[in-house]
N, CA, C and O atoms as a GROMACS GRO file, in nm:
protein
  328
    1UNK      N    1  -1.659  -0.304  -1.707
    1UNK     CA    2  -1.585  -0.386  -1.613
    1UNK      C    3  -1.452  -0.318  -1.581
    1UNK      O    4  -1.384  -0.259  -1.666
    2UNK      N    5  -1.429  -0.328  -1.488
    2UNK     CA    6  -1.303  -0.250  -1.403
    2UNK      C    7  -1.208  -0.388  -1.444
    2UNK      O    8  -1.234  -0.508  -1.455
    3UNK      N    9  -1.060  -0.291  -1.463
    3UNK     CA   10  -0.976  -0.384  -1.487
    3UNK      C   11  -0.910  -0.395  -1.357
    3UNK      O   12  -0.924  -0.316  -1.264
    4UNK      N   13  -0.810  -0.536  -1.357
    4UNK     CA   14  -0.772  -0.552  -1.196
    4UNK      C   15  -0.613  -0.511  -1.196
    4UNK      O   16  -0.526  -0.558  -1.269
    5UNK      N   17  -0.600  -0.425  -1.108
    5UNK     CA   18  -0.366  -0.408  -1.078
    5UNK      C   19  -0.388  -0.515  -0.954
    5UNK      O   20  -0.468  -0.532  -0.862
    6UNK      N   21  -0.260  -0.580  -1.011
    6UNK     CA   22  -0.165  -0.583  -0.857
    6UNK      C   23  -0.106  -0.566  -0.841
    6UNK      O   24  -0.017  -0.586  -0.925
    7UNK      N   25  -0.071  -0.502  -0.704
    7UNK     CA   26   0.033  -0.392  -0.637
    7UNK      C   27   0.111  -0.505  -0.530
    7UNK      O   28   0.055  -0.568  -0.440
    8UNK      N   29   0.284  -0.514  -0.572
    8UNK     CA   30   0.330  -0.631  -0.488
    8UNK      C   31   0.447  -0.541  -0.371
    8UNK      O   32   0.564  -0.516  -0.401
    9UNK      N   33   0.390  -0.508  -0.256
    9UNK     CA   34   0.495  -0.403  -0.184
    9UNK      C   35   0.382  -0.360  -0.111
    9UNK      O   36   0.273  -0.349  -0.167
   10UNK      N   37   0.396  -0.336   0.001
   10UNK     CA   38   0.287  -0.219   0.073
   10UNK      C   39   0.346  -0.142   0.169
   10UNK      O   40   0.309  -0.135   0.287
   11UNK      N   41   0.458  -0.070   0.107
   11UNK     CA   42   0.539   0.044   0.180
   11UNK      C   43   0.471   0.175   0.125
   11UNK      O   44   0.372   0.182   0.052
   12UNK      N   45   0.543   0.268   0.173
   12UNK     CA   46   0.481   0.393   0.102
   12UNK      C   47   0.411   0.385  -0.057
   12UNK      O   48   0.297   0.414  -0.095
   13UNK      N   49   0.542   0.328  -0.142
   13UNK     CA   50   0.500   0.389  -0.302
   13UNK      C   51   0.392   0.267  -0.302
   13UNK      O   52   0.279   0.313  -0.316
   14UNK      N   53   0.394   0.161  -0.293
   14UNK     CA   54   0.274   0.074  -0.283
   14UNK      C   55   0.142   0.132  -0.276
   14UNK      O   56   0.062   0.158  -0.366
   15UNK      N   57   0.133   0.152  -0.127
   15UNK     CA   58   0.036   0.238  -0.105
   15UNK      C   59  -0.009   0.356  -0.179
   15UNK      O   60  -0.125   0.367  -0.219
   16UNK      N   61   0.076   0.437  -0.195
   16UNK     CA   62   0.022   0.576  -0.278
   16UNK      C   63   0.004   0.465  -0.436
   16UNK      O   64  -0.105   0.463  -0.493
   17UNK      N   65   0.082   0.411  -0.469
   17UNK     CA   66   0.013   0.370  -0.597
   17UNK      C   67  -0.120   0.297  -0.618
   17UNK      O   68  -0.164   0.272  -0.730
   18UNK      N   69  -0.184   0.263  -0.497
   18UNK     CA   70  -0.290   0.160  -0.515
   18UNK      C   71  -0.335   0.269  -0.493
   18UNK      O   72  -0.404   0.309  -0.587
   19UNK      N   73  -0.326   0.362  -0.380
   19UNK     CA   74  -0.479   0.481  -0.391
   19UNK      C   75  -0.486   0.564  -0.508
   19UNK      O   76  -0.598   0.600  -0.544
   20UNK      N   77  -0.376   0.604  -0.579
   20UNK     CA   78  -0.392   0.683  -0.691
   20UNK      C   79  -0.450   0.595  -0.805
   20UNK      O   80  -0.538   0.655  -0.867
   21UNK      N   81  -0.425   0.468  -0.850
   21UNK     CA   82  -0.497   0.390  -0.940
   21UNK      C   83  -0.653   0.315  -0.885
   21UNK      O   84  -0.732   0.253  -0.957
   22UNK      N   85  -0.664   0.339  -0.755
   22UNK     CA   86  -0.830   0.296  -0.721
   22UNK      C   87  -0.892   0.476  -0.769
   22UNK      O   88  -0.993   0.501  -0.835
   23UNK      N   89  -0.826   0.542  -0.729
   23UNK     CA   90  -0.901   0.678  -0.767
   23UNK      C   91  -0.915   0.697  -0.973
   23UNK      O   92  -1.007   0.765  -1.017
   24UNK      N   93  -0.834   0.644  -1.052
   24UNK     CA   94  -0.823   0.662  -1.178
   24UNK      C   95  -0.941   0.523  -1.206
   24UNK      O   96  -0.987   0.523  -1.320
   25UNK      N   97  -0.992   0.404  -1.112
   25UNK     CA   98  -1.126   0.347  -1.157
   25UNK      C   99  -1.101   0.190  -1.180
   25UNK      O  100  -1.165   0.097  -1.228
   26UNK      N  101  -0.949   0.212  -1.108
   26UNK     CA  102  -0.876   0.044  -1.104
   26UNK      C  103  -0.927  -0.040  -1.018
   26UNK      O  104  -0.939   0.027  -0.915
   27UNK      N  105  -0.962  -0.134  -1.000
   27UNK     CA  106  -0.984  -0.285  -0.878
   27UNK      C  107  -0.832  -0.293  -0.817
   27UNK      O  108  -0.740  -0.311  -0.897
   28UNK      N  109  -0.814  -0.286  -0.730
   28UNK     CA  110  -0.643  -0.269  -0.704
   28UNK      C  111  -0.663  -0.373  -0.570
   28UNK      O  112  -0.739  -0.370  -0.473
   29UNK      N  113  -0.540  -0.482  -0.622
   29UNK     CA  114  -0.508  -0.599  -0.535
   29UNK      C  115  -0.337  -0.523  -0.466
   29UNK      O  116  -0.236  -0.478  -0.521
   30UNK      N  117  -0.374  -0.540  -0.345
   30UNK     CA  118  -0.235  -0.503  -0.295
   30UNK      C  119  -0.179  -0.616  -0.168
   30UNK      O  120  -0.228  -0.643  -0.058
   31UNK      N  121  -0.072  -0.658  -0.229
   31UNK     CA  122   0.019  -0.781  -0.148
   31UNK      C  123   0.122  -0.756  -0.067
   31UNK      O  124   0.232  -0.727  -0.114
   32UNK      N  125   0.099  -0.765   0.075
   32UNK     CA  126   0.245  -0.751   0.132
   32UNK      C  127   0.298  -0.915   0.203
   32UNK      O  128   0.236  -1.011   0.248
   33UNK      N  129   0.442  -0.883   0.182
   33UNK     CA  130   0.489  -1.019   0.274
   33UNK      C  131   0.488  -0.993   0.439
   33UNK      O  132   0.484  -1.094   0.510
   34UNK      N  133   0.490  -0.866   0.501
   34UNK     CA  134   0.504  -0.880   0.630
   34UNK      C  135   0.348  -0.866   0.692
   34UNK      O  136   0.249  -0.840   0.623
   35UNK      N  137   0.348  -0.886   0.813
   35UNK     CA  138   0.254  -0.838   0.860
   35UNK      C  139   0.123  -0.790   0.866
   35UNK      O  140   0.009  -0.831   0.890
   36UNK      N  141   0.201  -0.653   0.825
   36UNK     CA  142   0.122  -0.500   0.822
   36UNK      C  143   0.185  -0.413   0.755
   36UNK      O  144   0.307  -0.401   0.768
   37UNK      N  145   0.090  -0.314   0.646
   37UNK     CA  146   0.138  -0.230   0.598
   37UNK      C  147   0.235  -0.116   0.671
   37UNK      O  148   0.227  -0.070   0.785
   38UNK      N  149   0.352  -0.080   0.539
   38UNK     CA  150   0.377   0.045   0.555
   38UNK      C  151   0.546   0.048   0.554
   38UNK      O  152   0.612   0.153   0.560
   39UNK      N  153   0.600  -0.081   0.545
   39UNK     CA  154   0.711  -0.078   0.529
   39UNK      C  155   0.796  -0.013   0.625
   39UNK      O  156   0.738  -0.011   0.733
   40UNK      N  157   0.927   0.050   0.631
   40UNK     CA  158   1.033   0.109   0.697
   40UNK      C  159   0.957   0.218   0.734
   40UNK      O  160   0.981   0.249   0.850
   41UNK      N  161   0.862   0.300   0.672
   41UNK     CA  162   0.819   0.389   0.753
   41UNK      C  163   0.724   0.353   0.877
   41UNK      O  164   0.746   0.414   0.981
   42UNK      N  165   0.629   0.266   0.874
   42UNK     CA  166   0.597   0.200   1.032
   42UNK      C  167   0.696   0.203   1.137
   42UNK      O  168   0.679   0.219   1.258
   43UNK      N  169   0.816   0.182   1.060
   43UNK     CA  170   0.893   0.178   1.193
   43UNK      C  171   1.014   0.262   1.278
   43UNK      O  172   1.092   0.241   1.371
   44UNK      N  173   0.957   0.431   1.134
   44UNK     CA  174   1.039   0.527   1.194
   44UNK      C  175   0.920   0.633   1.302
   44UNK      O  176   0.798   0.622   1.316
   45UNK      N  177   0.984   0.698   1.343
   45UNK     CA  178   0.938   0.809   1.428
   45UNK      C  179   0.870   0.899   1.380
   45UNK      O  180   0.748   0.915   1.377
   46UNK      N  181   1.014   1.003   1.312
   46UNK     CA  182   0.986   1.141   1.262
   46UNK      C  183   1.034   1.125   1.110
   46UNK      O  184   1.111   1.034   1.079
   47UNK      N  185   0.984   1.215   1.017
   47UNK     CA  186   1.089   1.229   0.897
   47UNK      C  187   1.147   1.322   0.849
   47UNK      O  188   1.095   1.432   0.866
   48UNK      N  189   1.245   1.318   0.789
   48UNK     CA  190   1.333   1.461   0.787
   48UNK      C  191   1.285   1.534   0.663
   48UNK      O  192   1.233   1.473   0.569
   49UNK      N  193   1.304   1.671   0.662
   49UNK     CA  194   1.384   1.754   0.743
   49UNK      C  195   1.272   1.803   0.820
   49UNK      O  196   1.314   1.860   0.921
   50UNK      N  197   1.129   1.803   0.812
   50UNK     CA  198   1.013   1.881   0.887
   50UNK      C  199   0.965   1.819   1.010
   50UNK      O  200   0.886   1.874   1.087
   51UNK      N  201   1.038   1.648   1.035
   51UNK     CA  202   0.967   1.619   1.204
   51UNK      C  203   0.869   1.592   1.158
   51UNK      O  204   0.778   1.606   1.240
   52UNK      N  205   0.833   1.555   1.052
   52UNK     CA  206   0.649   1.515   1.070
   52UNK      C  207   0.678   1.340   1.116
   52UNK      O  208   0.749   1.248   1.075
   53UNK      N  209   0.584   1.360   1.217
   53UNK     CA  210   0.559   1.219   1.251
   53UNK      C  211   0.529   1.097   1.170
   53UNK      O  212   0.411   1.074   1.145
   54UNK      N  213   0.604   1.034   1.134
   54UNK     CA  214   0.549   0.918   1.031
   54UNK      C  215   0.456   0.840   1.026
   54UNK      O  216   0.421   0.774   0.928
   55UNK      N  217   0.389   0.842   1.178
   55UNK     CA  218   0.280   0.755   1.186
   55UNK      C  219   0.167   0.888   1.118
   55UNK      O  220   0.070   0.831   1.067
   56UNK      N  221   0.157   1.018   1.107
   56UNK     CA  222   0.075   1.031   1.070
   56UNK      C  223   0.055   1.072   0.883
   56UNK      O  224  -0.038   1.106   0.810
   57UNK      N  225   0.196   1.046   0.868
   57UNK     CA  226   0.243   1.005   0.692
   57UNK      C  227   0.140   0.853   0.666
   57UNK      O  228   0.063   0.849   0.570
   58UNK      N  229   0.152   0.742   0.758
   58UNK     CA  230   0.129   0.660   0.750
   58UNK      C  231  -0.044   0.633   0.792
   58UNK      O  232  -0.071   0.517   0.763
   59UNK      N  233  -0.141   0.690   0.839
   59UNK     CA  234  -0.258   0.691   0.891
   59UNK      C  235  -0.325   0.795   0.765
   59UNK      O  236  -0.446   0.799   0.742
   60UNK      N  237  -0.247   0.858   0.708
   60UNK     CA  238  -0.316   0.947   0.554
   60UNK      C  239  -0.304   0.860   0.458
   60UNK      O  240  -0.380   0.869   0.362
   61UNK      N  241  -0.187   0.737   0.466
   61UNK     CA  242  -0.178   0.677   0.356
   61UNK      C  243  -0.290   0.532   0.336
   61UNK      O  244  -0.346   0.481   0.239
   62UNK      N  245  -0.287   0.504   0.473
   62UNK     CA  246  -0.422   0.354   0.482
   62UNK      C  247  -0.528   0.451   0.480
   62UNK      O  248  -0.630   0.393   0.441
   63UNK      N  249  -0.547   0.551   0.500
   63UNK     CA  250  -0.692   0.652   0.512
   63UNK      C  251  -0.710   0.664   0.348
   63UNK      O  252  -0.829   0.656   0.317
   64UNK      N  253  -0.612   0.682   0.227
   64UNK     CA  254  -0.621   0.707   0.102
   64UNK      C  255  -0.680   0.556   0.038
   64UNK      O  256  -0.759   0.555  -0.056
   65UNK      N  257  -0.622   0.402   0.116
   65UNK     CA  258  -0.641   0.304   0.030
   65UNK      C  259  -0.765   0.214   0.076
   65UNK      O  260  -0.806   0.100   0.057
   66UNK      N  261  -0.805   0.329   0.148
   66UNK     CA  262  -1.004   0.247   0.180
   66UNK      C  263  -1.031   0.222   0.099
   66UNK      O  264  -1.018   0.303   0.007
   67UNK      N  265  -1.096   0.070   0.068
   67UNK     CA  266  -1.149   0.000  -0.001
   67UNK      C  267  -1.056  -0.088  -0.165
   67UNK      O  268  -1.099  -0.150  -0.262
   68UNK      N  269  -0.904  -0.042  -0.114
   68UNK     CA  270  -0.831  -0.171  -0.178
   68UNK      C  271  -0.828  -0.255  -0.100
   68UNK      O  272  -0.837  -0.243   0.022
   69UNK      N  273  -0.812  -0.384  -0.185
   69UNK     CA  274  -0.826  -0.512  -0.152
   69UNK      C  275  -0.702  -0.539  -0.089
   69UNK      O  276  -0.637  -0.580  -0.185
   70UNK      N  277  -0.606  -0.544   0.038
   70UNK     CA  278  -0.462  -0.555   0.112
   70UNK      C  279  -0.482  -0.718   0.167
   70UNK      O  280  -0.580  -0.774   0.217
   71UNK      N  281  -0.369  -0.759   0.141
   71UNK     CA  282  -0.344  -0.891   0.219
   71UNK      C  283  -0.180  -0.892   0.256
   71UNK      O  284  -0.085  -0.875   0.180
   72UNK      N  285  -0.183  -0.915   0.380
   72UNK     CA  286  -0.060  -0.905   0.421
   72UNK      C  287  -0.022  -1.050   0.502
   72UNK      O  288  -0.103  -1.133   0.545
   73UNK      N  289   0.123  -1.055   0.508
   73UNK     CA  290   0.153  -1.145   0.522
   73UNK      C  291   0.152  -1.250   0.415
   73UNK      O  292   0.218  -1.350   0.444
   74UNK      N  293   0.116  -1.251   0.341
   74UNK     CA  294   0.151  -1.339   0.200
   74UNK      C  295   0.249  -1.357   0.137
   74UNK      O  296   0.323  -1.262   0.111
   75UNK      N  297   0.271  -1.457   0.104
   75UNK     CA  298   0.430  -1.454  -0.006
   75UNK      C  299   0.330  -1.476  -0.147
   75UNK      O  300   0.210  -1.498  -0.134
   76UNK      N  301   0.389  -1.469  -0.270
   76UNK     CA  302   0.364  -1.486  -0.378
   76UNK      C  303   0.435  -1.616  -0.418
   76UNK      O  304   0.556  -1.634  -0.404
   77UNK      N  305   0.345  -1.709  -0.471
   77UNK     CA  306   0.445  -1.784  -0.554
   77UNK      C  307   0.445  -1.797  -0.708
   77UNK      O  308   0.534  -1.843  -0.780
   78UNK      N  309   0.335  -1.750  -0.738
   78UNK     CA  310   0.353  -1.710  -0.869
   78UNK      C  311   0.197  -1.625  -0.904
   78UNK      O  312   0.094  -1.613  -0.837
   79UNK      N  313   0.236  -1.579  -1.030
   79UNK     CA  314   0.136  -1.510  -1.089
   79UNK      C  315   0.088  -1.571  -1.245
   79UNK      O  316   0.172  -1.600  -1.331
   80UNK      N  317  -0.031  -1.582  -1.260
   80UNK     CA  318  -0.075  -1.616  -1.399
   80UNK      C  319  -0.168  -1.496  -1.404
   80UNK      O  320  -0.216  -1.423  -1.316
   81UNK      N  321  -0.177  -1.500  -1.556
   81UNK     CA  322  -0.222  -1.347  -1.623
   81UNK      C  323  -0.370  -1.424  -1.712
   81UNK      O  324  -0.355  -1.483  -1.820
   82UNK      N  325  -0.523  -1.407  -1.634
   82UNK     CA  326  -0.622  -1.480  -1.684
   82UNK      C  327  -0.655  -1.333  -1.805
   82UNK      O  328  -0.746  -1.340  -1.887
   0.00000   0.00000   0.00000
């Protein structure tokens, strides 16, 4: 039986942390309060110092967390530990 994370953030480190722990064999629950993933970087351009476009920082990073479980727009109001 796969044990379950939850991941509470779905900005960058969110993200890279749910794909690196679905790849190590985790069930990975990932919660955001806004929207849509991706945090402050969704809503930059370029990033420094190389100009890489952030949307395509951001299209490698939902491309890495295929098949975590994301819910966005959620608030948390609490957590119990079954």
């Amino acid at each position: 039986m796969k044990n379950n994370i939850l991941i509470i953030g779905g900005g960058p480190a969110g993200l890279e942390a749910s794909a690196q722990l679905q790849r190590m064999g985790y069930n990975v629950i990932l919660i955001e309060k806004s929207p849509e993933l991706g945090g402050h970087l969704a809503k930059w351009d370029r990033l420094f110092p190389d100009g890489v476009p952030a949307d395509d920082v951001l299209k490698g990073l939902l491309r890495e967390t295929e098949g975590v479980k994301c819910f966005t727009d959620t608030d948390i109001r609490a957590i119990n530990r079954l």
